[in-house]
Backbone as JSON Lines, residues from 0, in Angstrom:
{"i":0,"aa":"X","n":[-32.42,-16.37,54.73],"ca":[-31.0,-16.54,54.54],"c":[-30.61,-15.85,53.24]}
{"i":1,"aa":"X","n":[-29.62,-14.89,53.23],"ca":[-28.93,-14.28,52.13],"c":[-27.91,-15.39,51.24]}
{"i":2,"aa":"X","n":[-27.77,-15.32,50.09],"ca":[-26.94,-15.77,49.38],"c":[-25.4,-15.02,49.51]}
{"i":3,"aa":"X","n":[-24.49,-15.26,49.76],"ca":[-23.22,-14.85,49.63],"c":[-22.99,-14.92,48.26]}
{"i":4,"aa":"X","n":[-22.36,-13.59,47.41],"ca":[-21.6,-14.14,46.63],"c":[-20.41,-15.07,46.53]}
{"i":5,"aa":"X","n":[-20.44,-16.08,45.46],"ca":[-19.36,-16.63,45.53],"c":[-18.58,-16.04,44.0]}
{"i":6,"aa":"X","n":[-17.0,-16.65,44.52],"ca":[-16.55,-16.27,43.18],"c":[-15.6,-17.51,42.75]}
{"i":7,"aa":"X","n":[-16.23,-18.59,42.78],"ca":[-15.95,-19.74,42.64],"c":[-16.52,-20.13,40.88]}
{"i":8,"aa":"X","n":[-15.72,-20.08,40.43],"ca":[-16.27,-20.31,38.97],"c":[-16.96,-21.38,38.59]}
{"i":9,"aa":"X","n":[-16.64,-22.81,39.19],"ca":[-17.48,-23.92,39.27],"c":[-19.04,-23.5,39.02]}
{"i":10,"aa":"X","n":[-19.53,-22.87,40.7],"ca":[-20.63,-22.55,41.49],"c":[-21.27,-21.51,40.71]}
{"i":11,"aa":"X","n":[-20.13,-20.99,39.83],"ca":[-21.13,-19.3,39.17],"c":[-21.75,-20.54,37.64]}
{"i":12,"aa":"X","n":[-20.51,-21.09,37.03],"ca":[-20.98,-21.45,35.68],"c":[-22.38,-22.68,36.17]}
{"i":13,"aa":"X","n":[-22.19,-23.03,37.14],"ca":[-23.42,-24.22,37.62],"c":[-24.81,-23.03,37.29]}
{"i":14,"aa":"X","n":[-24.94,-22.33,38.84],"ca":[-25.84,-21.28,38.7],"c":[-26.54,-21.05,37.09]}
{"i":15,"aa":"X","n":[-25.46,-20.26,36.69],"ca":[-26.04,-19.72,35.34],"c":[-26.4,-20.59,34.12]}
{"i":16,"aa":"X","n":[-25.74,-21.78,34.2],"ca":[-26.22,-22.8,33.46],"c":[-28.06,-23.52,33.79]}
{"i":17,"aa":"X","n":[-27.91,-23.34,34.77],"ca":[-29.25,-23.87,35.45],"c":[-30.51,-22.85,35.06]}
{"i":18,"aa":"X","n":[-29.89,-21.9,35.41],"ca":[-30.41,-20.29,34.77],"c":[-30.88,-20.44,33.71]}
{"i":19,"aa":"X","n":[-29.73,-20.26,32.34],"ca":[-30.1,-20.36,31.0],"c":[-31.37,-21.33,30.6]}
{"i":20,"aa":"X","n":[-30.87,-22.36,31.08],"ca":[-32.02,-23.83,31.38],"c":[-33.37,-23.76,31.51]}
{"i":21,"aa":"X","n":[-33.5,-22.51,31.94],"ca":[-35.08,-22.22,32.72],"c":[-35.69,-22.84,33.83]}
{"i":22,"aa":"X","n":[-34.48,-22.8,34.38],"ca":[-34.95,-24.18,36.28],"c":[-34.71,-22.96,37.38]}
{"i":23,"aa":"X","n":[-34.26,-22.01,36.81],"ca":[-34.02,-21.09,38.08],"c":[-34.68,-19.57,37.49]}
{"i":24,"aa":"X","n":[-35.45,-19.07,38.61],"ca":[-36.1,-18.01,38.27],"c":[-35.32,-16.86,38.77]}
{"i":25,"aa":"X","n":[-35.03,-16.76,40.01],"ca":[-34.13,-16.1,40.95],"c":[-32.62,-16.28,41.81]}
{"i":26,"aa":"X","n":[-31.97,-15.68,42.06],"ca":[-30.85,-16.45,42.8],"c":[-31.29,-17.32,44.0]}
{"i":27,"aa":"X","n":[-32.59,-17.13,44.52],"ca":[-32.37,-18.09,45.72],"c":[-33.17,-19.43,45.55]}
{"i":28,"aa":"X","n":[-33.37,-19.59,44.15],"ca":[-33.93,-20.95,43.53],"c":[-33.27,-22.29,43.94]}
{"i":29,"aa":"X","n":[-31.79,-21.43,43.37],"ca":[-30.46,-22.14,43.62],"c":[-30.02,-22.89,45.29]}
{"i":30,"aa":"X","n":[-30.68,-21.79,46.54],"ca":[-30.49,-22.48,47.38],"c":[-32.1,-23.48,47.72]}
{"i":31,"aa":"X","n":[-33.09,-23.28,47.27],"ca":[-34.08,-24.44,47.63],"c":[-34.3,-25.55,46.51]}
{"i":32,"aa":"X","n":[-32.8,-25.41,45.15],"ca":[-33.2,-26.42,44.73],"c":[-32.59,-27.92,45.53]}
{"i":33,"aa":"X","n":[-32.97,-29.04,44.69],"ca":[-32.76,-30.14,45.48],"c":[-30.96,-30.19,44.91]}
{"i":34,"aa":"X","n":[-30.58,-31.01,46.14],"ca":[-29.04,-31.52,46.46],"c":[-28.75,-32.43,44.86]}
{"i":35,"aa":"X","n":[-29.29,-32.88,44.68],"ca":[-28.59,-33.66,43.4],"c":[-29.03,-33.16,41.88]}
{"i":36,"aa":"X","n":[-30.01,-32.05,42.2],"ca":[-30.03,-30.81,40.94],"c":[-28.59,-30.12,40.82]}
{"i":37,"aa":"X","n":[-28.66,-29.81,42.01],"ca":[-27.26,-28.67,42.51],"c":[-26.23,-29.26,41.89]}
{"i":38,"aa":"X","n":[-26.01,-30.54,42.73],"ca":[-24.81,-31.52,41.84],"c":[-24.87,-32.01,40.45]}
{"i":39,"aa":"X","n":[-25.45,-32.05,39.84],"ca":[-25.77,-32.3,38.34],"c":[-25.5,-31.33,37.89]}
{"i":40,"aa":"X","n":[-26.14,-29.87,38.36],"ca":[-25.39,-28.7,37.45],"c":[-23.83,-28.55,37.72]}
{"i":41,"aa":"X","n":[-23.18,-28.79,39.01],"ca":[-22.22,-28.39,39.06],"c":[-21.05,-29.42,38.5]}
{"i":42,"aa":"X","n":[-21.7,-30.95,38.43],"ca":[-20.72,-31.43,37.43],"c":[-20.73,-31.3,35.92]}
{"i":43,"aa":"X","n":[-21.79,-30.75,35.92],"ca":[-21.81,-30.36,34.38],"c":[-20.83,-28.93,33.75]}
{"i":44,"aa":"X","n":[-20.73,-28.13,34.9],"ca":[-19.86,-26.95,34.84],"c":[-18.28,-27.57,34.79]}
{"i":45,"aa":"X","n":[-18.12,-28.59,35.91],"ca":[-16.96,-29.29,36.32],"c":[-16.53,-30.26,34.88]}
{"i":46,"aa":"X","n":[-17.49,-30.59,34.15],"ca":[-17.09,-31.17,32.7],"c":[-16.96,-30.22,32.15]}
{"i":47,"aa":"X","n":[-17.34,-28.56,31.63],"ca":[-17.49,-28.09,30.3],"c":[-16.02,-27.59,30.84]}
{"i":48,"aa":"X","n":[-15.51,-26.97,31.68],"ca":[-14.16,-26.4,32.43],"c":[-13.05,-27.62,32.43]}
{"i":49,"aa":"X","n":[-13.41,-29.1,31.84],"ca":[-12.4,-30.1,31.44],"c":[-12.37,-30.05,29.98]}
{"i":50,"aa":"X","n":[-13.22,-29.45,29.39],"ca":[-13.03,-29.8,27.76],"c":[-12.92,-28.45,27.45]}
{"i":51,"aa":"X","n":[-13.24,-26.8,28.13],"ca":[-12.72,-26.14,27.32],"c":[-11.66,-25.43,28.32]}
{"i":52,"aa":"X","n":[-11.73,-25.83,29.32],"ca":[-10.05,-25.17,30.33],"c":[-10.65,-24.3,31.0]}
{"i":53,"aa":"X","n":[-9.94,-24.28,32.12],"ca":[-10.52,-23.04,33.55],"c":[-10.45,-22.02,32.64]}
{"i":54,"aa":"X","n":[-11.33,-21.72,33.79],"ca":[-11.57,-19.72,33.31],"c":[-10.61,-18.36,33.39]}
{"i":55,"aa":"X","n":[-10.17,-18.08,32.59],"ca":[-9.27,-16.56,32.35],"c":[-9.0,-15.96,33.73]}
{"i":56,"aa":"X","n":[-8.08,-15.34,34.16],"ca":[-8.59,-14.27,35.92],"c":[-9.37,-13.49,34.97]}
{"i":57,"aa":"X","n":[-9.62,-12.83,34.25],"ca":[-10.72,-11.6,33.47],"c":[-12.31,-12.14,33.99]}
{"i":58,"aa":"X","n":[-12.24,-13.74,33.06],"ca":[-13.25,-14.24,33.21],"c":[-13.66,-14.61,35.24]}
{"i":59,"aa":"X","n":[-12.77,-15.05,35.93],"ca":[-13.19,-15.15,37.39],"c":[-13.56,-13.66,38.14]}
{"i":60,"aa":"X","n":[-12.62,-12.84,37.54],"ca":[-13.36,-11.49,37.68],"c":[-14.44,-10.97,37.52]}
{"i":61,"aa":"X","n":[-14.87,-11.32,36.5],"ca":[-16.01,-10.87,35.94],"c":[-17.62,-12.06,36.95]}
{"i":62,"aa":"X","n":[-16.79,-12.59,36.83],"ca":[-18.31,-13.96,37.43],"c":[-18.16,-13.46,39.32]}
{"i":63,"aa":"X","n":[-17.02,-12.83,39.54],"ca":[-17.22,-12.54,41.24],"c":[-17.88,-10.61,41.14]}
{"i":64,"aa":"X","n":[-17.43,-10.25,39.95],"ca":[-18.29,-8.95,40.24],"c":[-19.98,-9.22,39.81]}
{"i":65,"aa":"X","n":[-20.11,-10.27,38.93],"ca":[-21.88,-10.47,38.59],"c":[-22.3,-10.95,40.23]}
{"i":66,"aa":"X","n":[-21.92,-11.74,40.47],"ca":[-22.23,-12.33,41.85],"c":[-22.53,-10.99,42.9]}
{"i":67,"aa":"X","n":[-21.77,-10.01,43.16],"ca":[-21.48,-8.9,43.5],"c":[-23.2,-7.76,43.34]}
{"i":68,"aa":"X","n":[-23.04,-7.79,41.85],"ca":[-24.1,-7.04,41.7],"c":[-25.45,-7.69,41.5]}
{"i":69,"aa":"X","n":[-25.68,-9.27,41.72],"ca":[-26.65,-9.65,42.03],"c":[-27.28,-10.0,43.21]}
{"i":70,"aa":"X","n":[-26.43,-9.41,44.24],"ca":[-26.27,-9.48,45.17],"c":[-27.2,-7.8,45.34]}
{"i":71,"aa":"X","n":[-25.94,-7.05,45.02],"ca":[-26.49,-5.28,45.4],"c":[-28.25,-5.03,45.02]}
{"i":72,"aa":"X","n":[-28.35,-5.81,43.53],"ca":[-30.16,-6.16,43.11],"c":[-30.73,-6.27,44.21]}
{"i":73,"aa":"X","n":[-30.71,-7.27,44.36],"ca":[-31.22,-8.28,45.86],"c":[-31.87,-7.27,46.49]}
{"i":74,"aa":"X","n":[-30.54,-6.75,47.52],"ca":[-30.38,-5.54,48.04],"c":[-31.63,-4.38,48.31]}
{"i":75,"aa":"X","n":[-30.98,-4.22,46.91],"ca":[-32.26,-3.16,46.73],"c":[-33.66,-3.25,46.16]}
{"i":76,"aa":"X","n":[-33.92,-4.56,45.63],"ca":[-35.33,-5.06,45.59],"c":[-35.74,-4.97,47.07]}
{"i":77,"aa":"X","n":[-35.51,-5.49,48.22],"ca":[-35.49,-5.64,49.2],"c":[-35.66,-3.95,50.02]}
{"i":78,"aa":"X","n":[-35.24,-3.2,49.84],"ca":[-35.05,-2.08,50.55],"c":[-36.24,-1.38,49.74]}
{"i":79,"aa":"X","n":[-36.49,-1.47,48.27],"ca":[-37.62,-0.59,47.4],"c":[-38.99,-1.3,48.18]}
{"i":80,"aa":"X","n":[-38.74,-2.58,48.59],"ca":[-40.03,-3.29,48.89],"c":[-40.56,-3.02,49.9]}
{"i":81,"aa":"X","n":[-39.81,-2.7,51.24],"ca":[-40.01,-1.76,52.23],"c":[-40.53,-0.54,52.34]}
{"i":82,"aa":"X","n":[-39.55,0.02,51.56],"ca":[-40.15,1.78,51.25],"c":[-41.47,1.56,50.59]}
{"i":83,"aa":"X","n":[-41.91,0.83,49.68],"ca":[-43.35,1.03,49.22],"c":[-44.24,0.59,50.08]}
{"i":84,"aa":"X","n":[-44.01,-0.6,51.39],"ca":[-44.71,-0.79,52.16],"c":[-45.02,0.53,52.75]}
{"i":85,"aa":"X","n":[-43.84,0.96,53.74],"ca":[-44.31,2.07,54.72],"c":[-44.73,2.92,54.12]}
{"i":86,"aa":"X","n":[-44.08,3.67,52.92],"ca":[-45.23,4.72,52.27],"c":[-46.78,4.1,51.79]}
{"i":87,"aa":"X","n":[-47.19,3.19,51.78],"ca":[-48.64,2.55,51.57],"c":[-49.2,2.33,53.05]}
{"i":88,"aa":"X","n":[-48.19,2.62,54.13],"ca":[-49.06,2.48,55.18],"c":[-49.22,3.55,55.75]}
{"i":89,"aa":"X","n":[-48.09,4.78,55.23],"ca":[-48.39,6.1,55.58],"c":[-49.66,6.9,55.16]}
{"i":90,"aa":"X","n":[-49.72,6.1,53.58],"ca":[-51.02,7.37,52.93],"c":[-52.71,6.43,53.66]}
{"i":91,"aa":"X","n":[-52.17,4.98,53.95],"ca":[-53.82,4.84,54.81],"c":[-53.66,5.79,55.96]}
{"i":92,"aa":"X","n":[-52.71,5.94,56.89],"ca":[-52.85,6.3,57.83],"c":[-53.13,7.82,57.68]}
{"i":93,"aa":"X","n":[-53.03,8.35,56.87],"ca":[-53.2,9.56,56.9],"c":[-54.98,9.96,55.57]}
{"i":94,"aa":"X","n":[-55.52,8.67,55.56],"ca":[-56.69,8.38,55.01],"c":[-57.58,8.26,55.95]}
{"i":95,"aa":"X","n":[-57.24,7.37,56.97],"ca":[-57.95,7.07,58.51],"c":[-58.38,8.7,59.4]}
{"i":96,"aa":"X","n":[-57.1,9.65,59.42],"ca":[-57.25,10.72,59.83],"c":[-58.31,11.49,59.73]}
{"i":97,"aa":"X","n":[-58.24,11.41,57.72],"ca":[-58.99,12.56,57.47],"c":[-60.51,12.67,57.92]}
C-alpha cells in the first residue's frame, strides 16, 4: 500500500514530530505504527496548533509540497530498486552464457 500525500497540516506536523522523535525511520512507519501512537502524535500536533495558531497557507503549502516530494523519493527509490535488480539479473545471465 502507497502512502498518499496528505496536505492536512494536523497529519504532516504529527508525522514529522514522530520523525524528529526518532520513532519513525521511513514514511511508511507511520502507517504500521500502532493506532494510539498515531493518536498521541496527532494530538500533540492538535495541541502545539492551539497554543501557537494554525499554520500560514505558505506554511500548508509547503507541508503538501514535502508530502509531494516524499512521495516522488518513494517513487524513485522504488523504480532505482528495480533497475538494479534487472540489470543484476542481466549481467548473470549473460555470465551463464559465456
Amino acid at each position: 500500500m502507497t502512502h498518499t500525500p496528505t496536505a492536512d497540516p494536523v497529519e504532516h506536523l504529527a508525522r514529522r514530530l514522530a520523525h524528529d522523535h526518532g520513532h519513525l525511520i521511513d514514511d511508511g512507519d507511520w502507517e504500521r505504527a500502532p493506532a494510539d501512537f498515531r493518536k498521541d502524535y496527532r494530538d500533540l500536533a492538535r495541541a502545539t496548533f492551539a497554543v501557537l495558531g494554525g499554520p500560514t497557507e505558505a506554511q500548508q503549502q509547503v507541508a503538501a509540497l514535502d508530502a509531494e516530494v516524499r512521495e516522488l523519493r518513494r517513487q524513485r527509490d522504488r523504480y532505482r530498486d528495480a533497475w538494479l535488480s534487472a540489470s543484476r539479473g542481466r549481467r548473470r545471465a549473460r555470465g551463464r552464457a559465456s
